[in-house]
LOSELUM-646449 format. One record per atom (N, C-alpha, C, O, CB): residue number from 1; residue in one letter; atom name; x, y, z. Coordinates in steps of 0.05 Angstrom, whole numbers. Glycine has a CB too. Layout:
<pt i="NUM" aa="A" at="CA" X="X" Y="Y" Z="Z"/>
...
//
This chain:
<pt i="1" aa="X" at="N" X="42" Y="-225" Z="-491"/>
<pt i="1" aa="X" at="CA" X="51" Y="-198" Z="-495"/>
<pt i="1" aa="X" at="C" X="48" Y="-189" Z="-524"/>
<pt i="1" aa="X" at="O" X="31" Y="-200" Z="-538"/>
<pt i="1" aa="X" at="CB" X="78" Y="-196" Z="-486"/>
<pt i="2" aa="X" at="N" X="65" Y="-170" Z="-534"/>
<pt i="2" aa="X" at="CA" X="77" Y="-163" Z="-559"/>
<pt i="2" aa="X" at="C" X="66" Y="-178" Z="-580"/>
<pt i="2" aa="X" at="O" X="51" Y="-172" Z="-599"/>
<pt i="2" aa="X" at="CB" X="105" Y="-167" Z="-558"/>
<pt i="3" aa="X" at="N" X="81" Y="-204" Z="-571"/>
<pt i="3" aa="X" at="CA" X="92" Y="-224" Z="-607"/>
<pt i="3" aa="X" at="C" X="63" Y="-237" Z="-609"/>
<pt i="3" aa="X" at="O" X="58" Y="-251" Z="-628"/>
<pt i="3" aa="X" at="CB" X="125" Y="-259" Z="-606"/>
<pt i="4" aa="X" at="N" X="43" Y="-230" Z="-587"/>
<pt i="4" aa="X" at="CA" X="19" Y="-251" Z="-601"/>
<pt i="4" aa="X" at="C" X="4" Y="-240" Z="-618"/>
<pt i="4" aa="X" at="O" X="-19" Y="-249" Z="-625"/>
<pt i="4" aa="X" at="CB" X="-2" Y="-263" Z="-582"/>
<pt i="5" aa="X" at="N" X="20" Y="-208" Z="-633"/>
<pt i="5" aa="X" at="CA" X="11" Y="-193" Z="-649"/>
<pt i="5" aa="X" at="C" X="23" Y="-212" Z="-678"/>
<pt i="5" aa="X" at="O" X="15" Y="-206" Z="-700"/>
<pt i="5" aa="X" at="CB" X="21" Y="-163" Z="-641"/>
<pt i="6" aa="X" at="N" X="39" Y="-227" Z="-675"/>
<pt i="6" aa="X" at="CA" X="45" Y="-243" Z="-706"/>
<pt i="6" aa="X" at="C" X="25" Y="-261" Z="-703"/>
<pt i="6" aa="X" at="O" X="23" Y="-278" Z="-721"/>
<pt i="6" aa="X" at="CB" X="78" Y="-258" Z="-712"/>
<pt i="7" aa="X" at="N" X="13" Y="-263" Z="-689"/>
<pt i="7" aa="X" at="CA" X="-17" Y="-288" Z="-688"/>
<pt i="7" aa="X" at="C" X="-31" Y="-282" Z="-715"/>
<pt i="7" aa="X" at="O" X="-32" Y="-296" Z="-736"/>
<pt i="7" aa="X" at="CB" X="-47" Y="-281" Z="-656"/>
<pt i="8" aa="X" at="N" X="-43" Y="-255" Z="-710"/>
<pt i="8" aa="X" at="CA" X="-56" Y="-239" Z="-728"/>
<pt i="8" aa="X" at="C" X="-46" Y="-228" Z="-756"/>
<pt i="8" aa="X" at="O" X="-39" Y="-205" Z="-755"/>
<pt i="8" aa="X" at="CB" X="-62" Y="-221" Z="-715"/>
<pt i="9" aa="X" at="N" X="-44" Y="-240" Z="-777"/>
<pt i="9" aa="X" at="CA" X="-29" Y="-228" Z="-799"/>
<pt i="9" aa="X" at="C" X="-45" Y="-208" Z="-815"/>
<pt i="9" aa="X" at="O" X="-38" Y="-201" Z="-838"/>
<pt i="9" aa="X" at="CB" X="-20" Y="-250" Z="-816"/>
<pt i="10" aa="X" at="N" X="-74" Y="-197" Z="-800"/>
<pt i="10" aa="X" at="CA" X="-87" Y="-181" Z="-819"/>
<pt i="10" aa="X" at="C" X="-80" Y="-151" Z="-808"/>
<pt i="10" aa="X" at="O" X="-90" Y="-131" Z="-817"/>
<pt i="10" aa="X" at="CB" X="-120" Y="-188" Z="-823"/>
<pt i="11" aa="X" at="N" X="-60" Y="-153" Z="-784"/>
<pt i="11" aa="X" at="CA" X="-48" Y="-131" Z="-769"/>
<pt i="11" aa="X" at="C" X="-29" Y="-113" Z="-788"/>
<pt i="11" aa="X" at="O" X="-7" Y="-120" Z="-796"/>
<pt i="11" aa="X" at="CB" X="-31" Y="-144" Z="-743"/>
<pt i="12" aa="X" at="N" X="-40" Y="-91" Z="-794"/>
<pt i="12" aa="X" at="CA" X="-22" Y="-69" Z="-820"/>
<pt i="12" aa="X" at="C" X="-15" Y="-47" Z="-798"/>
<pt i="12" aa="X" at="O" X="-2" Y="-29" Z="-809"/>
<pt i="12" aa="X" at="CB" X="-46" Y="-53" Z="-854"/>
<pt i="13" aa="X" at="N" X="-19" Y="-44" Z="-778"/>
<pt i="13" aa="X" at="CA" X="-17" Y="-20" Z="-765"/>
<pt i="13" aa="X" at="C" X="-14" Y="-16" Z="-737"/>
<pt i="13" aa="X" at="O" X="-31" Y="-30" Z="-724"/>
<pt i="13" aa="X" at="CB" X="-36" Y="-9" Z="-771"/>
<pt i="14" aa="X" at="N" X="-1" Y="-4" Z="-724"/>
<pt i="14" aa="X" at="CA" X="-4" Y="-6" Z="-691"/>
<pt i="14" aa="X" at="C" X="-7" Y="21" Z="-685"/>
<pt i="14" aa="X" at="O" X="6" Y="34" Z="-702"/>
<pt i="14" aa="X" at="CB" X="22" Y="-20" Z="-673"/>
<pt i="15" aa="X" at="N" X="-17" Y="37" Z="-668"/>
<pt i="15" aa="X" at="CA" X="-5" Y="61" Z="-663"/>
<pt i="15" aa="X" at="C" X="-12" Y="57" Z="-634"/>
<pt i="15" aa="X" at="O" X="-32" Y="49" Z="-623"/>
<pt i="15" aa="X" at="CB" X="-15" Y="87" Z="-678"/>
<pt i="16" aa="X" at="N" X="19" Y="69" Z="-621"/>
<pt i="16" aa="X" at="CA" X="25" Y="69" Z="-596"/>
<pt i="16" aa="X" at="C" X="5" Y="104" Z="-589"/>
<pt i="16" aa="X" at="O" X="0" Y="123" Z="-603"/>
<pt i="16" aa="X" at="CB" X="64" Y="65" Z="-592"/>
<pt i="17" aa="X" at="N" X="-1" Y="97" Z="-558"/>
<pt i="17" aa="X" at="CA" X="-24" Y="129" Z="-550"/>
<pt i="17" aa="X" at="C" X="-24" Y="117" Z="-525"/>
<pt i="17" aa="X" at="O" X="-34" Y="97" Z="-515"/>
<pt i="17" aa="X" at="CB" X="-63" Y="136" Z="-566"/>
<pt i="18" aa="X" at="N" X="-6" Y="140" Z="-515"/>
<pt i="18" aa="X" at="CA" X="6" Y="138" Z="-480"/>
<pt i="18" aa="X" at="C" X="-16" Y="146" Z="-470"/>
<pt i="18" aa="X" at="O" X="-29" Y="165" Z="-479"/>
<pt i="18" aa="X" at="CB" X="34" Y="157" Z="-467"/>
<pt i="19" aa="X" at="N" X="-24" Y="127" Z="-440"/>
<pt i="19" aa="X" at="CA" X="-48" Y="147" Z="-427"/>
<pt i="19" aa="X" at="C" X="-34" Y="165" Z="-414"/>
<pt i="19" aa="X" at="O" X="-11" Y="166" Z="-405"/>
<pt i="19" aa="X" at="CB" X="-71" Y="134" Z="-405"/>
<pt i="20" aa="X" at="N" X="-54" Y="180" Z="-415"/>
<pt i="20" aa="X" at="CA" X="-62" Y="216" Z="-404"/>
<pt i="20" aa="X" at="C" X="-81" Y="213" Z="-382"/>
<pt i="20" aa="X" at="O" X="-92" Y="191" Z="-379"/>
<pt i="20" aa="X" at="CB" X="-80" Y="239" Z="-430"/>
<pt i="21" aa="X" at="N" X="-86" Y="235" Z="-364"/>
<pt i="21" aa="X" at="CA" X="-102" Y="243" Z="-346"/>
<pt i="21" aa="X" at="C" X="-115" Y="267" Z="-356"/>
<pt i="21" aa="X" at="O" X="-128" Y="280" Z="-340"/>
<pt i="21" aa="X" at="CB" X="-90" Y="247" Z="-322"/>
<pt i="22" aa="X" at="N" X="-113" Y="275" Z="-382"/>
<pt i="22" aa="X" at="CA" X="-131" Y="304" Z="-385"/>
<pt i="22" aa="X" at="C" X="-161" Y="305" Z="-377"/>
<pt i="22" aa="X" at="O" X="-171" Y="323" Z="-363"/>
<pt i="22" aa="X" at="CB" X="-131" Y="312" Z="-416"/>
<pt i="23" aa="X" at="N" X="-176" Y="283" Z="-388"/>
<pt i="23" aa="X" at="CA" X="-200" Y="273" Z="-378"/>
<pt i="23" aa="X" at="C" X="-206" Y="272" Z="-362"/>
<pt i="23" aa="X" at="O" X="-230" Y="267" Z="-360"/>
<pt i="23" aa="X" at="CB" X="-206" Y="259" Z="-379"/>
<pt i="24" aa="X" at="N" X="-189" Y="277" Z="-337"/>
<pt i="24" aa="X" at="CA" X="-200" Y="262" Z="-305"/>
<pt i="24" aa="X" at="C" X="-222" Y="278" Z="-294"/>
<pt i="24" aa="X" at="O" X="-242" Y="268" Z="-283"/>
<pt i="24" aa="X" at="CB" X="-176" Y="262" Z="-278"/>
<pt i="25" aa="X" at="N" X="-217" Y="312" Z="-299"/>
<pt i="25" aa="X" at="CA" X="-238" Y="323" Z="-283"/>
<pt i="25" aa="X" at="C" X="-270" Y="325" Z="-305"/>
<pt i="25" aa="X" at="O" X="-291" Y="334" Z="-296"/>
<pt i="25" aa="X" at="CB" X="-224" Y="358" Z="-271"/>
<pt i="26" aa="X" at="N" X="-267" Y="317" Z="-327"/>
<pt i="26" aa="X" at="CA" X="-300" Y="303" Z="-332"/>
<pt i="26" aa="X" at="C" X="-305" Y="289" Z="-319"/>
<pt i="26" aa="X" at="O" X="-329" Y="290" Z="-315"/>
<pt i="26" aa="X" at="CB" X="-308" Y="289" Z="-354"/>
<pt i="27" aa="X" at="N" X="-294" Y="270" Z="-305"/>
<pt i="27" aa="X" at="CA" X="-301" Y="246" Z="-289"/>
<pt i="27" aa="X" at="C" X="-317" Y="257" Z="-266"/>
<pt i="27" aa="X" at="O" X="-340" Y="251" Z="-259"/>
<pt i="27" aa="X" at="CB" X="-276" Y="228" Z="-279"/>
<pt i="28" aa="X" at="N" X="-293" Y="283" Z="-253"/>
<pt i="28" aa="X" at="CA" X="-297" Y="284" Z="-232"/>
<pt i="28" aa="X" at="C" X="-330" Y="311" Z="-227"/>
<pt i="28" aa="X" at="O" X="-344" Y="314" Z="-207"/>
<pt i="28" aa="X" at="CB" X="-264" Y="289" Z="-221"/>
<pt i="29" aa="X" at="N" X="-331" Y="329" Z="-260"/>
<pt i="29" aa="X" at="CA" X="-355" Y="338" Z="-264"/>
<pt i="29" aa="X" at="C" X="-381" Y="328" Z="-269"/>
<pt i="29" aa="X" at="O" X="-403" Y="339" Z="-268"/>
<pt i="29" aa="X" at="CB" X="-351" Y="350" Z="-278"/>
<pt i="30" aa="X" at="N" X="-375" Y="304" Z="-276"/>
<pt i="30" aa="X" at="CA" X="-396" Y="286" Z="-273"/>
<pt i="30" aa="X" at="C" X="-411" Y="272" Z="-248"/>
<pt i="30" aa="X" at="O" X="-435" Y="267" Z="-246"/>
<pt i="30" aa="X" at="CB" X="-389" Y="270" Z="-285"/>
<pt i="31" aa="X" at="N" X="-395" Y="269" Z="-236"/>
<pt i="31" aa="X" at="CA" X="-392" Y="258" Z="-205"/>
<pt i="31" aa="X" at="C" X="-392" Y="224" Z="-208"/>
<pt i="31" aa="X" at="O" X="-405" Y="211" Z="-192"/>
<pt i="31" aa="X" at="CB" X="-421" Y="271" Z="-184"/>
<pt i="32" aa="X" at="N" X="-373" Y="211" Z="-231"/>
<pt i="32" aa="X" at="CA" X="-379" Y="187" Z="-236"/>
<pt i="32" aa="X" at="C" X="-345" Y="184" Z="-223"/>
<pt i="32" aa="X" at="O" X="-327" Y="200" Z="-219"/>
<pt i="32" aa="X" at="CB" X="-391" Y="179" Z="-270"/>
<pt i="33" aa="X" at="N" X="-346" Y="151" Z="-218"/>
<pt i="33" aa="X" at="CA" X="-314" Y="152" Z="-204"/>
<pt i="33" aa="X" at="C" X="-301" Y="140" Z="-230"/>
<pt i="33" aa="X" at="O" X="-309" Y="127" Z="-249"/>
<pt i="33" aa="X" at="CB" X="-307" Y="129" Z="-169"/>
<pt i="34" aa="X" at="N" X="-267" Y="156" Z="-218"/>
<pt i="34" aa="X" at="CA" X="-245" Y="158" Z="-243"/>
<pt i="34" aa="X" at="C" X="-229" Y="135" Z="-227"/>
<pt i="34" aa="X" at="O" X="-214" Y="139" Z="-208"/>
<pt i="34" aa="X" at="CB" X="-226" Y="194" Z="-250"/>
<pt i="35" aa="X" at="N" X="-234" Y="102" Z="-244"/>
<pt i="35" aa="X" at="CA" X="-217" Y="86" Z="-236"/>
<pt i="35" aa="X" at="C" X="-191" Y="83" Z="-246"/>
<pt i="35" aa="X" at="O" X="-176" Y="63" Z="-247"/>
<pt i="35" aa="X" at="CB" X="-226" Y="69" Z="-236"/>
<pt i="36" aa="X" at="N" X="-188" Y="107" Z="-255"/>
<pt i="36" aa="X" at="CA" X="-154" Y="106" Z="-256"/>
<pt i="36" aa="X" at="C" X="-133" Y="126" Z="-251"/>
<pt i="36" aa="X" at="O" X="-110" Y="130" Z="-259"/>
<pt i="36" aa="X" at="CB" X="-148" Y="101" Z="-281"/>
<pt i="37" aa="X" at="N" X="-151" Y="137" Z="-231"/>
<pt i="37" aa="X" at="CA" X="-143" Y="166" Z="-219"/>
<pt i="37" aa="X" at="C" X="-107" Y="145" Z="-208"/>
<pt i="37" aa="X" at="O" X="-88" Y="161" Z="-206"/>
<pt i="37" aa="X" at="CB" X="-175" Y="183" Z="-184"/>
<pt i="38" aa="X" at="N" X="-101" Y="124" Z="-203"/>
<pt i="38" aa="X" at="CA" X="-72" Y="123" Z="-191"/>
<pt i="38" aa="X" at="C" X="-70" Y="111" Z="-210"/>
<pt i="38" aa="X" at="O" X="-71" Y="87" Z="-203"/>
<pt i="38" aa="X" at="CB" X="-61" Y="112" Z="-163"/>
<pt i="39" aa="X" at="N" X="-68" Y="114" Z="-241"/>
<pt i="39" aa="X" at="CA" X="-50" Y="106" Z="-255"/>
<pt i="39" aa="X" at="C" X="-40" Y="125" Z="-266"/>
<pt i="39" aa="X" at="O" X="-52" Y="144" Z="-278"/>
<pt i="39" aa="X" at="CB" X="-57" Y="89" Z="-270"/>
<pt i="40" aa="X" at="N" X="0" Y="122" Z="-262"/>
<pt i="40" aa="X" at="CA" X="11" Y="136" Z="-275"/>
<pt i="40" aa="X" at="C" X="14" Y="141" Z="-302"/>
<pt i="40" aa="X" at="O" X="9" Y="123" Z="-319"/>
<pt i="40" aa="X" at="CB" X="25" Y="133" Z="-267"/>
<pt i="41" aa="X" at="N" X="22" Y="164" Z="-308"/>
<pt i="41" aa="X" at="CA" X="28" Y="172" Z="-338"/>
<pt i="41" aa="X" at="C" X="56" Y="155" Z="-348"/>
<pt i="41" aa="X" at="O" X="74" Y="153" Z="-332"/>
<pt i="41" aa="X" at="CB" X="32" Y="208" Z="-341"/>
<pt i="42" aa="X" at="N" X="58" Y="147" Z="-367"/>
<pt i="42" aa="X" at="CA" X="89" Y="133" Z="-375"/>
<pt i="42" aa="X" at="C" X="101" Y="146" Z="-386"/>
<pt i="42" aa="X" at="O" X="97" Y="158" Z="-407"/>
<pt i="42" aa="X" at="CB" X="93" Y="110" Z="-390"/>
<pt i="43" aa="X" at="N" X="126" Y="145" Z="-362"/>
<pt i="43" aa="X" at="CA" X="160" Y="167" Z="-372"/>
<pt i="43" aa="X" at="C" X="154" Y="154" Z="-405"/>
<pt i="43" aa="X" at="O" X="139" Y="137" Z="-416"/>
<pt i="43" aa="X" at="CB" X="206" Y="154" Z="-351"/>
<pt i="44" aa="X" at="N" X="183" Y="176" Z="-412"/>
<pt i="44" aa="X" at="CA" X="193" Y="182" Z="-439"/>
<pt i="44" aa="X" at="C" X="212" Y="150" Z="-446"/>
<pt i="44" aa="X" at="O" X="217" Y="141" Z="-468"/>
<pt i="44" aa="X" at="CB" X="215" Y="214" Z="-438"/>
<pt i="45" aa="X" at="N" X="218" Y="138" Z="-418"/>
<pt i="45" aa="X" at="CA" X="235" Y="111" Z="-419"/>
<pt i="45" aa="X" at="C" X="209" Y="94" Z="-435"/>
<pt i="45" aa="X" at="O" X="208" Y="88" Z="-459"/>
<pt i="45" aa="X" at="CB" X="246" Y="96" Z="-383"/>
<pt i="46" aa="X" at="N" X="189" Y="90" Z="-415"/>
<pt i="46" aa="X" at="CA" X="171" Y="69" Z="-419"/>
<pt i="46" aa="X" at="C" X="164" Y="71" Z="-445"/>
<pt i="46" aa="X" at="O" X="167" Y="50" Z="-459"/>
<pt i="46" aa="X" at="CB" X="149" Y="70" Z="-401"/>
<pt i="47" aa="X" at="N" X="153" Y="93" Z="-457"/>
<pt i="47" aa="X" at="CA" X="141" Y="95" Z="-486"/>
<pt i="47" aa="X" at="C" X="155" Y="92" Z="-502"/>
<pt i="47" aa="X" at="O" X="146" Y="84" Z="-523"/>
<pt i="47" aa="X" at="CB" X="131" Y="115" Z="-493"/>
<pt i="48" aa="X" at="N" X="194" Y="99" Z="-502"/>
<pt i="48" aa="X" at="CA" X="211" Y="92" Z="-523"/>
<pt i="48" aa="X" at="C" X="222" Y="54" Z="-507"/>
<pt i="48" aa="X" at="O" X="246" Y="50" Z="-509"/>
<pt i="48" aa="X" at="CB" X="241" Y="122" Z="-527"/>
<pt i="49" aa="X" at="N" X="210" Y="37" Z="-497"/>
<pt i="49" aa="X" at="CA" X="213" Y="14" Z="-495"/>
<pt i="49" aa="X" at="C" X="200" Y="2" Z="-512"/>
<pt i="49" aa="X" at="O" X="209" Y="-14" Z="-528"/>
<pt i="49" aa="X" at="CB" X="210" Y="7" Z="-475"/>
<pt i="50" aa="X" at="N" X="164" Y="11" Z="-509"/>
<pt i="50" aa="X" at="CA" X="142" Y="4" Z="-512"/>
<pt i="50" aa="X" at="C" X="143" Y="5" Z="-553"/>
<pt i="50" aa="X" at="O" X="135" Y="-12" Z="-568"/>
<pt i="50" aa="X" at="CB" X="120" Y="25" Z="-491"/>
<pt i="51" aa="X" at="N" X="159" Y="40" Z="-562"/>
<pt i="51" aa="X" at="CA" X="157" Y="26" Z="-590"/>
<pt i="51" aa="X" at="C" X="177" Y="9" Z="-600"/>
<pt i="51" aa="X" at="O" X="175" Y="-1" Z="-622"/>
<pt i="51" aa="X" at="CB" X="154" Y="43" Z="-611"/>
<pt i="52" aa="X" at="N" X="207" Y="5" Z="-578"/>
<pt i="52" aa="X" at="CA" X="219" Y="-17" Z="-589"/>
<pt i="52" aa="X" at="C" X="218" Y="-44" Z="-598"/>
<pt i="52" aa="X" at="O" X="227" Y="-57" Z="-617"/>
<pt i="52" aa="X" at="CB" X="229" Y="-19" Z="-580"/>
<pt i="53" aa="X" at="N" X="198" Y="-50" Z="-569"/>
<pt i="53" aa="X" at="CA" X="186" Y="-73" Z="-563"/>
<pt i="53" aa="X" at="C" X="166" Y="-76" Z="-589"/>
<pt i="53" aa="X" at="O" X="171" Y="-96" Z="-602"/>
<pt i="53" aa="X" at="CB" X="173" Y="-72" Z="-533"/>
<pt i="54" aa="X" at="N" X="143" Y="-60" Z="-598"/>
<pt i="54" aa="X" at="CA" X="134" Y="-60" Z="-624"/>
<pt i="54" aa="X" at="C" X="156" Y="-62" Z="-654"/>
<pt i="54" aa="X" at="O" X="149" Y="-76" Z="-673"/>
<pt i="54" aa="X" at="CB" X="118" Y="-33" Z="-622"/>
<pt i="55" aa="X" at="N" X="174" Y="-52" Z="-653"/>
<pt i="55" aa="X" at="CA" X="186" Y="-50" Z="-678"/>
<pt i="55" aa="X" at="C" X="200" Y="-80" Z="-677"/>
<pt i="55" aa="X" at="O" X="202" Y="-95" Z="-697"/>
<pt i="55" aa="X" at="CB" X="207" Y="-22" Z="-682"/>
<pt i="56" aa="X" at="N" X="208" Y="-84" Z="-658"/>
<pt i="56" aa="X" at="CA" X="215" Y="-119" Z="-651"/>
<pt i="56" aa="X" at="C" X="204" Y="-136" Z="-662"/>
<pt i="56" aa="X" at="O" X="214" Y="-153" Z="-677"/>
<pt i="56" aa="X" at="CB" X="210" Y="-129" Z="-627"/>
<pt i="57" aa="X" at="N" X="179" Y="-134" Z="-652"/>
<pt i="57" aa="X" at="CA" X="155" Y="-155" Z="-665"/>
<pt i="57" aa="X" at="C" X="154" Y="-155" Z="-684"/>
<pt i="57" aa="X" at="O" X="153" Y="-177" Z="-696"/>
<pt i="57" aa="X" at="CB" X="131" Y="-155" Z="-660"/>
<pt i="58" aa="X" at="N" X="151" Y="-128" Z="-702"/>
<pt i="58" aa="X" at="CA" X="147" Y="-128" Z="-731"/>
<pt i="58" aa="X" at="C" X="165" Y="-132" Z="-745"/>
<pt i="58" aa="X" at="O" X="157" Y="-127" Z="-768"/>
<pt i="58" aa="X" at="CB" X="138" Y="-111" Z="-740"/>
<pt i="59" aa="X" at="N" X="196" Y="-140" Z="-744"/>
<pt i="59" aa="X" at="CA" X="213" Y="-147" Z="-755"/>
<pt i="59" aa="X" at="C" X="216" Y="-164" Z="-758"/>
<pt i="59" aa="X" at="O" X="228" Y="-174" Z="-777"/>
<pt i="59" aa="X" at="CB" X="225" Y="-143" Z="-752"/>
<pt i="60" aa="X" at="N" X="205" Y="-179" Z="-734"/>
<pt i="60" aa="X" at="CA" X="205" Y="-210" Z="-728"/>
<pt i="60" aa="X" at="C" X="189" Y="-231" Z="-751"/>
<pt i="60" aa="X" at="O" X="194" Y="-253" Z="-759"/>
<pt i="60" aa="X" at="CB" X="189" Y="-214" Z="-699"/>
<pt i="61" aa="X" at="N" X="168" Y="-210" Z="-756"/>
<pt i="61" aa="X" at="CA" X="140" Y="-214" Z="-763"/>
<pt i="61" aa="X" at="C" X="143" Y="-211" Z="-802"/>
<pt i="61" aa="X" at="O" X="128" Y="-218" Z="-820"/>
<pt i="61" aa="X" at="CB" X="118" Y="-185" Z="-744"/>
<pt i="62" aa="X" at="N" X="163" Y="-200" Z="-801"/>
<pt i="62" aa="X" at="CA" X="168" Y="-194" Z="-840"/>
<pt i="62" aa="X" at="C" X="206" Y="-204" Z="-850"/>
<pt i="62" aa="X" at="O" X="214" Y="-201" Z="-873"/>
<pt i="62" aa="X" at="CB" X="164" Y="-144" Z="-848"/>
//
């Protein structure tokens, strides 16, 4: 997960970037298939876990 980000000590930066579906209908103007048409977007929970879980690590980590 997470912490195998202290593996790497040349790591200065993370930036969290929730997927989106804005893209989908290029997919679908293209006529190429959108394999992630059933993946959901992540609630407001998941993304404020996701930078806890980051600020975790990096505390851990300094």
């Amino acid at each position: 997960g997470m912490r195998r980000m202290n593996d790497y000590s040349c790591i200065e930066r993370v930036d969290l970037l929730p997927f989106h579906k804005m893209g989908e209908y290029k997919y679908e103007e293209l006529h190429f298939p959108y394999e992630l048409k059933d993946t959901k977007e992540p609630t407001d929970e998941v993304i404020e876990w996701a930078e806890n879980a980051l600020k975790e690590v990096r505390s851990s980590h300094h």
